[in-house]
C-alpha positions as a printed Julia matrix, in Angstrom:
550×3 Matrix{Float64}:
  -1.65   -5.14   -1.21
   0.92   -3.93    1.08
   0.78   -2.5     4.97
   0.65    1.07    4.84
   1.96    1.95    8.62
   2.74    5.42    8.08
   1.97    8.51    6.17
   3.46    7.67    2.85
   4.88   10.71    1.09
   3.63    9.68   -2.38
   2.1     6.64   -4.34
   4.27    4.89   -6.55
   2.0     2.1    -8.07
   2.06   -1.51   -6.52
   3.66   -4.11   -7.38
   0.3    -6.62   -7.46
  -1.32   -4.77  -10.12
  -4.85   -5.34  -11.58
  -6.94   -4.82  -14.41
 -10.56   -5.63  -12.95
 -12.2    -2.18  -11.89
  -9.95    0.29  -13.35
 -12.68    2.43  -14.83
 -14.78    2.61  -11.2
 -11.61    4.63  -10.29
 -12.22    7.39  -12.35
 -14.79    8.39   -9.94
 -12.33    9.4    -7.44
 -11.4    12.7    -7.82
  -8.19   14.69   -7.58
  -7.1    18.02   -7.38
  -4.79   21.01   -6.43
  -5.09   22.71   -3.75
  -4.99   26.45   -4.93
  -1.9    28.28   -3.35
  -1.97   32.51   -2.29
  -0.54   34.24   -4.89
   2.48   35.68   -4.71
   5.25   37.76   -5.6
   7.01   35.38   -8.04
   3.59   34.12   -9.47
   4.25   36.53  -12.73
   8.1    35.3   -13.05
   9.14   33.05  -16.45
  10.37   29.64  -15.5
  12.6    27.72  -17.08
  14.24   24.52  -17.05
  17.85   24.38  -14.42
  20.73   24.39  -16.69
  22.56   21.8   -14.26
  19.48   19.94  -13.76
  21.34   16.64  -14.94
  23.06   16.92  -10.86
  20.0    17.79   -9.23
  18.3    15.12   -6.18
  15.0    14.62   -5.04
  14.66   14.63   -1.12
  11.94   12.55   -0.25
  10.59   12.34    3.05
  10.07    8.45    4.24
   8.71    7.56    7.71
  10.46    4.2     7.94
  13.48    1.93    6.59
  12.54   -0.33    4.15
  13.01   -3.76    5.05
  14.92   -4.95    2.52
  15.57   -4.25   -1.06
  14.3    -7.26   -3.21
  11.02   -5.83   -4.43
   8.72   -9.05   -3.84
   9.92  -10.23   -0.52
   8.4    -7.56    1.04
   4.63   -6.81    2.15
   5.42   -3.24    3.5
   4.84    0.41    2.13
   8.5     1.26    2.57
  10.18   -1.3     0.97
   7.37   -0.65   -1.75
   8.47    2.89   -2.2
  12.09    2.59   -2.86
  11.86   -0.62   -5.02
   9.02    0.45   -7.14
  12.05    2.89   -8.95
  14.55   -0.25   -9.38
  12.66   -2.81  -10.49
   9.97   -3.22  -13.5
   7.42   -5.84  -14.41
   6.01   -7.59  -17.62
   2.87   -4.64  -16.97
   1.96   -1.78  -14.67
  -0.66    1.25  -14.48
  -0.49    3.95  -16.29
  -2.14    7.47  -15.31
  -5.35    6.66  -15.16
  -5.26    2.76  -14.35
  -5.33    1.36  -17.29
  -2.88   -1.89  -17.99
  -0.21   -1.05  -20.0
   3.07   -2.41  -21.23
   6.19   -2.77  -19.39
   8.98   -4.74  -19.7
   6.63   -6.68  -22.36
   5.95   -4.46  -25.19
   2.88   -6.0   -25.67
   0.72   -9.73  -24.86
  -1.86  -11.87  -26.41
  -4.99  -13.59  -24.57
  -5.9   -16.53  -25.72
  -7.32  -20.4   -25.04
 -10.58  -18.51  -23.97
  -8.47  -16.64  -21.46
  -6.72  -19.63  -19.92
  -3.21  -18.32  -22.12
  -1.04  -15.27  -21.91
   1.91  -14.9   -24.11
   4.09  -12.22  -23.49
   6.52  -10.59  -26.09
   9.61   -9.06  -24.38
  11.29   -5.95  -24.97
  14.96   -6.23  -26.54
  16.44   -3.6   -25.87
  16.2    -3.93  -21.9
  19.53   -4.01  -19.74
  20.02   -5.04  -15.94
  22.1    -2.22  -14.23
  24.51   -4.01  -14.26
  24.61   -3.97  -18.39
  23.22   -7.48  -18.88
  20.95   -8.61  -21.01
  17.33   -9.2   -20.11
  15.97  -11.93  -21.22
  12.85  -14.47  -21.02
  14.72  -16.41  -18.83
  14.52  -13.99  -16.17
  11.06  -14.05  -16.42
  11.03  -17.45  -15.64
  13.79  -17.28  -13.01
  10.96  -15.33  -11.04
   8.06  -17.0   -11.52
  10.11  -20.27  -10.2
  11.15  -18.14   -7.39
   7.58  -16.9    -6.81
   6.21  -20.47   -6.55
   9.23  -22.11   -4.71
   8.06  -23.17   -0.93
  11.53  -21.72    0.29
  11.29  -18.15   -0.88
  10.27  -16.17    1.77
   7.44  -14.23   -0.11
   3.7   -13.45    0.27
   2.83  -13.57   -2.95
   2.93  -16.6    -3.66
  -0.47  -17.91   -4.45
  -0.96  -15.7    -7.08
   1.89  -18.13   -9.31
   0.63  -20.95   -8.08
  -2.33  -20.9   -10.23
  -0.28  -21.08  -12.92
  -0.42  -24.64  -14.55
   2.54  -24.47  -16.55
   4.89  -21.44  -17.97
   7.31  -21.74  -20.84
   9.53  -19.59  -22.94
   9.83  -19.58  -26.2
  13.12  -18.24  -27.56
  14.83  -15.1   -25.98
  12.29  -13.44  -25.7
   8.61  -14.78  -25.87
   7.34  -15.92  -22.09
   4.1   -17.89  -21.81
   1.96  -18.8   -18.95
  -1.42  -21.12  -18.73
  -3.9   -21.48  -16.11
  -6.3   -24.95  -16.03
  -9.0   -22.26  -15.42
 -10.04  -18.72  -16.49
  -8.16  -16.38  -13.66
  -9.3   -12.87  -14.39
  -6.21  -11.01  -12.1
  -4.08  -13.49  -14.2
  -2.79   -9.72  -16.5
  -1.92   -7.82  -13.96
  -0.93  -10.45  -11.42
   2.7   -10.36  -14.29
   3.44   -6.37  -12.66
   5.27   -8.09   -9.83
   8.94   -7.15  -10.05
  11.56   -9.29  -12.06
  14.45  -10.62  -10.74
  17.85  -11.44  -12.75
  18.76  -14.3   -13.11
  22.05  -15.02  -13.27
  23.04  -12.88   -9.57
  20.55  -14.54   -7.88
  20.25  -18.23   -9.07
  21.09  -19.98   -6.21
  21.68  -17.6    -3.81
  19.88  -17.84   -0.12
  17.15  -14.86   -0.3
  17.52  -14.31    2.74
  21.19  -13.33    3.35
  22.31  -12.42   -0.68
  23.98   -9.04   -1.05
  20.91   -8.09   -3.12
  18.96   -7.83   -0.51
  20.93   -4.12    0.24
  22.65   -4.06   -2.92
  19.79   -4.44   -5.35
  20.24   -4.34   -9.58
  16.81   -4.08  -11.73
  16.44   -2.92  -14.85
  14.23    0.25  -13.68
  14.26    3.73  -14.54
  16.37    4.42  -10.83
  19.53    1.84   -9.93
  20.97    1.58   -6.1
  23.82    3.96   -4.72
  24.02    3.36   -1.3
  21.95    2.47    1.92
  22.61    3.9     4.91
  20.01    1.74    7.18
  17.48    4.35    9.01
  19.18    7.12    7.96
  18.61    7.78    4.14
  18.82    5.25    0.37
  19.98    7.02   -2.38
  19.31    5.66   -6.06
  20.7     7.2    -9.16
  19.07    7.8   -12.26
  19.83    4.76  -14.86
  21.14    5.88  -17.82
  20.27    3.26  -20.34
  16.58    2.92  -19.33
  14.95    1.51  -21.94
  11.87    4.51  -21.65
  14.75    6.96  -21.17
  16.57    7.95  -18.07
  14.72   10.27  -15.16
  15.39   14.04  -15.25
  15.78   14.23  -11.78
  19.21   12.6   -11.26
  19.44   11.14   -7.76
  16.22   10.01   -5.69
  17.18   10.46   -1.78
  14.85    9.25    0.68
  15.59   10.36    3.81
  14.02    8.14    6.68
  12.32   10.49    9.42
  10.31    8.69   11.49
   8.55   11.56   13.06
   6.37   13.53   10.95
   6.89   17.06   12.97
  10.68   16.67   12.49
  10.16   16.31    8.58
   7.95   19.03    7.78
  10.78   20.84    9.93
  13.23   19.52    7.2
  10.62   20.2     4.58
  10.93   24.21    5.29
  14.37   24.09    6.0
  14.98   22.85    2.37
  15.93   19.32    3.56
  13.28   17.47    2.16
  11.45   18.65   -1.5
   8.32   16.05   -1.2
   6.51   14.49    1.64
   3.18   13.65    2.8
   1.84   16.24    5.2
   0.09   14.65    7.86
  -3.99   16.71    8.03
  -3.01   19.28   11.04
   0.09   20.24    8.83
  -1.98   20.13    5.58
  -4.91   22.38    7.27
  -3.61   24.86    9.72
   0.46   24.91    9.32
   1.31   25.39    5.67
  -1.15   27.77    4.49
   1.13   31.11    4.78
   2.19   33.33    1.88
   5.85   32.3     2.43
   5.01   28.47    2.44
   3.14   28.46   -0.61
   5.38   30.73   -2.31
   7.86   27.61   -1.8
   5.88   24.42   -1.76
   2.73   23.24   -3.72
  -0.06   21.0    -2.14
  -2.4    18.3    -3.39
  -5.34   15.87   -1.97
  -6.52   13.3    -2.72
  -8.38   10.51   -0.98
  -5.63    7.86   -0.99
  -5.93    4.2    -2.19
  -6.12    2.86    1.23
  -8.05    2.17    4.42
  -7.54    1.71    8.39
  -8.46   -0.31   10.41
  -8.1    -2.08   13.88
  -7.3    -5.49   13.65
  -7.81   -8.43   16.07
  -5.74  -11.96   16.75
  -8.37  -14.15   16.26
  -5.55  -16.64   18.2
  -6.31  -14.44   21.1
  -9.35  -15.81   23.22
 -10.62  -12.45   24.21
 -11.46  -12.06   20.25
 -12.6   -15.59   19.46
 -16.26  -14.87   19.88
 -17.83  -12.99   17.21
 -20.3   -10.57   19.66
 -16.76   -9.3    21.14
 -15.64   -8.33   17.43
 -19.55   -6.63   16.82
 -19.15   -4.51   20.05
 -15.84   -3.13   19.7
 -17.06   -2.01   16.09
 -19.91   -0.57   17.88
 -17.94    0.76   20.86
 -15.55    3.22   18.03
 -16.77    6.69   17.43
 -15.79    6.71   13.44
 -16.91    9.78   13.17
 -15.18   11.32   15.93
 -11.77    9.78   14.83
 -12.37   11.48   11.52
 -12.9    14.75   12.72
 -10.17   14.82   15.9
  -7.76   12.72   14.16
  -7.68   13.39   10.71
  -9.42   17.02   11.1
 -12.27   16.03    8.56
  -9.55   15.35    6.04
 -10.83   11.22    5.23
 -14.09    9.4     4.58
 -15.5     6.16    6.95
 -14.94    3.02    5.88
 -16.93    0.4     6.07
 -15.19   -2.23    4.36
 -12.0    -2.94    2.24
 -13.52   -2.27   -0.88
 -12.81    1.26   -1.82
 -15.98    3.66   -1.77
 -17.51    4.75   -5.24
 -16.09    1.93   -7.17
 -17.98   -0.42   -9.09
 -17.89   -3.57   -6.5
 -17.87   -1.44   -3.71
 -21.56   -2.01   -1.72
 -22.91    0.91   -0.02
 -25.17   -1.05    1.5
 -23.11   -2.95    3.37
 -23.8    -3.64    6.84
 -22.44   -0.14    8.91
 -21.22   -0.28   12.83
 -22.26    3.11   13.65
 -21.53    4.36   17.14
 -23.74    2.85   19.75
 -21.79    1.68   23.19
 -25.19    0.92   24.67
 -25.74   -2.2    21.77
 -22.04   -2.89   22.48
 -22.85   -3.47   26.12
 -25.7    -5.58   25.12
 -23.9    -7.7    22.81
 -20.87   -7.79   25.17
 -23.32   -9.19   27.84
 -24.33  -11.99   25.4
 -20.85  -13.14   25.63
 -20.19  -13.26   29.58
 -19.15   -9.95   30.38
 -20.84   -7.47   32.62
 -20.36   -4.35   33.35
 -19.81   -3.62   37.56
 -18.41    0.0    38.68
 -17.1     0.85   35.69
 -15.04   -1.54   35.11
 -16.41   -5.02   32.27
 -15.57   -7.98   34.0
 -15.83  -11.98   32.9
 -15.52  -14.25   35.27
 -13.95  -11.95   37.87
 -11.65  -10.6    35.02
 -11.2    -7.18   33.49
 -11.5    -6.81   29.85
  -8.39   -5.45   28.64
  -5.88   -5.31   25.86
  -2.97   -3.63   23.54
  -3.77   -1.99   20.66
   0.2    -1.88   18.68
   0.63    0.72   15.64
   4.04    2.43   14.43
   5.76    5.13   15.18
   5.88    8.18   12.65
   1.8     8.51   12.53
   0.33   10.96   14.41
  -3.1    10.54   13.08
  -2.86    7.17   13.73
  -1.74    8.04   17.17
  -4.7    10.34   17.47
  -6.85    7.23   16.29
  -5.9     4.94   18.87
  -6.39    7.82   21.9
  -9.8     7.92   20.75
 -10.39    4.39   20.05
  -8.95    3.73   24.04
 -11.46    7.35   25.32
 -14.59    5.47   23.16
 -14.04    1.85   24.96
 -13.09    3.36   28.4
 -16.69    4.52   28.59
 -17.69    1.48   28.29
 -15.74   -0.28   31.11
 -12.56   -1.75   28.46
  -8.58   -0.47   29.17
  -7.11   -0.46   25.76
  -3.36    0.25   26.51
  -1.32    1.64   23.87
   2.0     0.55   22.01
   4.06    2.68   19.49
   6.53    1.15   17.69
   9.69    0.71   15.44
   8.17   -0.08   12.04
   9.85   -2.99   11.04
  10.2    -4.52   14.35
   6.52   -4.27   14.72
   6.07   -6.14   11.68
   8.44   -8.99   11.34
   8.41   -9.4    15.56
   4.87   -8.9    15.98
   2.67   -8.93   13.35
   3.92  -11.65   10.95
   4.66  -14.1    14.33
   1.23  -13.03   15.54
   2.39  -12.15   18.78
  -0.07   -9.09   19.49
  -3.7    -8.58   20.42
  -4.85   -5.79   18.16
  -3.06   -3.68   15.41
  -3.8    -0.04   14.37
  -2.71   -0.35   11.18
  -3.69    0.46    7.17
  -3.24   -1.69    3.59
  -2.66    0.78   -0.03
  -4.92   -1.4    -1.83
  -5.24   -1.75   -6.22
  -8.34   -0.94   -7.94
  -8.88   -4.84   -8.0
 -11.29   -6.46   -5.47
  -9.23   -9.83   -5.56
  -6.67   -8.08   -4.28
  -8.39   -8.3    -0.42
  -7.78  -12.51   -1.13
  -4.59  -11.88    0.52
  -5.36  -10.63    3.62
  -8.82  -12.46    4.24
  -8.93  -16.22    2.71
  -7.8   -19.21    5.17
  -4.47  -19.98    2.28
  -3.38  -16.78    2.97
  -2.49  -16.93    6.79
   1.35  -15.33    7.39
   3.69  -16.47    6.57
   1.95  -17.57    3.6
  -0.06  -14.15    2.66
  -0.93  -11.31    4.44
  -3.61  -12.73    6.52
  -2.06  -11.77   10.6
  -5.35  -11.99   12.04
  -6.14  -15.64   11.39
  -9.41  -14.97   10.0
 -10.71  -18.54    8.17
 -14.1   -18.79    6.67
 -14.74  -21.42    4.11
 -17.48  -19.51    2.39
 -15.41  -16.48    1.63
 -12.43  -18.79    0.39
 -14.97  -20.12   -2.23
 -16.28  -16.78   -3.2
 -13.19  -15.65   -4.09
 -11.99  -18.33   -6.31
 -15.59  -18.08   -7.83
 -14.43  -14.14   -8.39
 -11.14  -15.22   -9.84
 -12.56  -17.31  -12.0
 -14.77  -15.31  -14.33
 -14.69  -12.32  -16.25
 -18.47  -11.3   -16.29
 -17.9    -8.43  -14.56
 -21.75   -8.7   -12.58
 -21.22  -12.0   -11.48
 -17.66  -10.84   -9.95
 -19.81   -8.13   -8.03
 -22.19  -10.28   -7.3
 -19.4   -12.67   -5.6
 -17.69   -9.48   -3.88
 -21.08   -7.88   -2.65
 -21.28  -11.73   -0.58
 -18.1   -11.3     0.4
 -18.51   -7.52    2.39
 -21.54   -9.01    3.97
 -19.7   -12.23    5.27
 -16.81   -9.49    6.43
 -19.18   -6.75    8.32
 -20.94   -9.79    9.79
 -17.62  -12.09   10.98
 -15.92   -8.43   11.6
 -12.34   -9.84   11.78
 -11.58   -5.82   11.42
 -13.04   -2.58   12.73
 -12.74   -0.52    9.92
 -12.24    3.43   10.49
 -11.83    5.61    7.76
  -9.98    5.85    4.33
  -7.63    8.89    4.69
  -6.4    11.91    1.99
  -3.51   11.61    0.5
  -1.61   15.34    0.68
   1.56   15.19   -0.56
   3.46   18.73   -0.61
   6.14   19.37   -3.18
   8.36   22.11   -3.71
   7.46   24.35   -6.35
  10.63   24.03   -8.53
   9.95   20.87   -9.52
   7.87   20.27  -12.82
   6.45   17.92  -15.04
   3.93   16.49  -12.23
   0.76   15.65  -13.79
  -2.42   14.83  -10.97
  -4.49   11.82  -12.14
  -6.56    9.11  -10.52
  -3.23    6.86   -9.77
  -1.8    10.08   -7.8
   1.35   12.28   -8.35
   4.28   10.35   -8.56
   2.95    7.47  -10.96
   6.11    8.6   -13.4
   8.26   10.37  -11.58
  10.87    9.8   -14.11
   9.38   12.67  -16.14
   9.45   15.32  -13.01
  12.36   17.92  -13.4
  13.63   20.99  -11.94
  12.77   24.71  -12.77
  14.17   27.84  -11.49
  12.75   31.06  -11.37
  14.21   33.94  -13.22
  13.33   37.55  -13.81
């Protein structure tokens, strides 16, 4: 799980993986979008002879907060490290666990035991050698109280890890965890640079070395990070040579750079997608694609705050929100409502969830319930006006557009929502992981496993501990979950995860809006991109660069 503040320009695969629900994704469709033909439609390509110095320009909306893949719960710091670092699994194509920096595992103790049987042939960039130990090295890390990570519960579970030799690494829970697989796609660490070393002020933090398919070449903070292609990766090194992400925190200002040649992928944001790159020229140049991302938005509340302590407040907010309107202003019918964190069309997804359709007139009545009343326009409780900030990042126009509408829908109803754009990671390590704000316009790229939501909605997971900002605590949902984790009958996990929606719509720690399309644009000269369930650049490795030629 990992905040998604910004349009992200393509979906590298997260570093929580899962195997639970992988083949409810296969639902989800994905296609190109078909381009006007033109003039060099008929030309031969061919593969560029000097393709070996050729750099990807990739357009990213924010720094990345630092470079040490699982110290980090943002999208940005996701994107870059997701090239420089590997785990013991990941997704392939189509979501299906594969091997990794293990070449393959065994299940056993009726699912209690995973042994995992390293590659040996796997180098840090720095030419050591990687080892078991490593693996372990992390894990410790994981579960140590002083590492500043949110990921931590998911090692906790562990009831004791060994290795065995160089290369053999062995982990056992006290109780069937059914995440336990993928939970091991978490990035490892080396051992030997960072063995006591403080996390939080370590040159690795800019300076990173992984044993991924791209190593680090320089960092120039909110400008651009540059990685190189690693020539001894052990699945063989990228085509492209040099990955450049160049950090443009307005979106109009990149797709500027996109036509200008500066940038060769991005993620258009919908108005660019639907009405300003549909020319001959452009799609001479630049190929599309949609997709409805592996994400949702929402508007979150402090439940610390006491204007969002009592539940009715939370129910007529939800009410208060024209979904549908966002959608269509915002987002210019490019997304689908949300109802729930639970992706749509999947397997535990319940469609019959309980839905806050638009209705300010039962907002008013349940906002009456608790104290306030509406006099000359303006909702008043106790002689004060109900007001608030809603806080979302810069470099997101439709989220932008969101909150406008959000703050149009509640002014009809007597509420000022002010608005707050800001600096990306300020917003996040200033605001939202101190909890110093009232509401957050925000999103979370999710994984195709349910448990994955555990970190942002049990009572453990409260930051700094998880991904929890909102304070939401409910006993009953903390027990579902474990209950979830704990078995692998797949109908009595959906049982578990249908309870779980209803205890959310009802408790309504979120508004949820919408889940939006992915539409990454790429320029036509690169090849080897292959659309699937998990998106466009699950291997980027394998993209290279054509030419056209008469």
């Amino acid at each position: 799980m990992k905040l998604s503040g910004y349009k992200k320009s393509n979906k590298y695969l997260l570093f929580i993986l899962a195997v639970i629900g992988v083949s409810a994704l296969a639902a989800i469709f994905f296609y190109s979008k078909p381009g006007v033909k033109n003039s060099r439609s008929k030309k031969i390509i061919k593969p560029l002879k000097n393709y070996q110095n050729s750099s990807l320009i990739i357009g990213l909306p924010a720094d990345a907060t630092n470079l040490i893949g699982n110290m980090a719960a943002d999208a940005p710091t996701a994107e870059v490290t997701s090239q420089i670092y590997d785990g013991l699994v990941r997704y392939n194509r189509n979501f299906k666990i594969v091997p990794d920096l293990a070449k393959s595992w065994k299940i056993s103790n009726g699912g209690k035991t995973i042994t995992f049987y390293l590659r040996r042939n796997v180098y840090w960039q720095n030419g050591q050698k990687f080892t078991a130990k490593d693996v372990m090295f992390t894990y410790r890390l994981m579960v140590n109280p002083k590492t500043p990570t949110p990921y931590a519960e998911e090692y906790l579970k562990v009831y004791k890890a060994q290795t065995i030799g160089k290369y053999i690494f062995r982990v056992t829970y006290k109780k069937p965890y059914a995440p336990a697989l993928s939970s091991w796609g978490l990035s490892i660490l080396p051992e030997k640079l960072l063995k006591g070393k403080n996390l939080l002020t370590t040159k690795l933090r800019s300076r990173p070395v992984g044993t991924g398919p791209y190593e680090f070449d320089k960092w120039i903070h909110g400008y651009e990070i540059v990685l190189k292609a690693n020539p001894h990766y052990f699945m063989g090194a990228p085509r492209i040579k040099r990955l450049v992400y160049k950090i443009v925190p307005d979106i109009s200002s990149m797709f500027l750079m996109l036509k200008s040649n500066g940038i060769s992928y991005m993620g258009l944001s919908p108005i660019q997608y639907k009405y300003e790159s549909n020319g001959k020229g452009f799609n001479s140049k630049f190929k599309k694609y949609i997709h409805p991302s592996l994400s949702f938005t929402f508007l979150g509340y402090n439940l610390l705050d006491p204007l969002f302590k009592n539940v009715n407040v939370r129910r007529a907010l939800s009410y208060a929100i024209n979904k549908k309107e966002i959608i269509k202003g915002a987002l210019f019918g490019l997304g689908i409502h949300c109802y729930g964190p639970f992706m749509p069309g999947t397997y535990f997804y319940d469609k019959n969830v309980k839905k806050y359709r638009y209705n300010p007139h039962k907002a008013l009545r349940l906002l009456r319930q608790a104290g306030w009343r509406l006099k000359s326009g303006i909702l008043k409780k106790n002689g004060i006006p109900f007001r608030f900030t809603i806080l979302t990042p810069q470099g997101n126009q439709e989220r932008l557009s969101a909150a406008e509408i959000i703050q149009q829908n509640l002014k009809k109803i007597g509420i000022k929502a002010e608005i707050r754009v800001m600096e990306w990671t300020s917003l996040i390590s200033e605001f939202i992981m101190k909890k110093k704000f009232q509401t957050v316009l925000l999103g979370f790229t999710i994984t195709p496993d349910p448990y994955d939501n555990a970190s942002i909605f049990t009572g453990s997971n409260i930051v700094p501990k998880g991904l929890n900002f909102t304070s939401f605590n409910n006993p009953e949902i903390d027990v579902l979950f474990r209950k979830a984790r704990s078995t692998f009958n797949l109908k009595k996990q959906k049982k578990y995860y249908f309870e779980i929606q209803r205890i959310l719509a009802k408790e309504a720690p979120y508004t949820f809006l919408y889940v939006p399309y992915a539409m990454p644009v790429v320029v036509r000269t690169v090849k080897g991109i292959k659309p699937a369930p998990a998106g466009i650049g699950y291997d980027i490795r394998k993209w290279y660069y054509a030419e056209f030629t008469d």
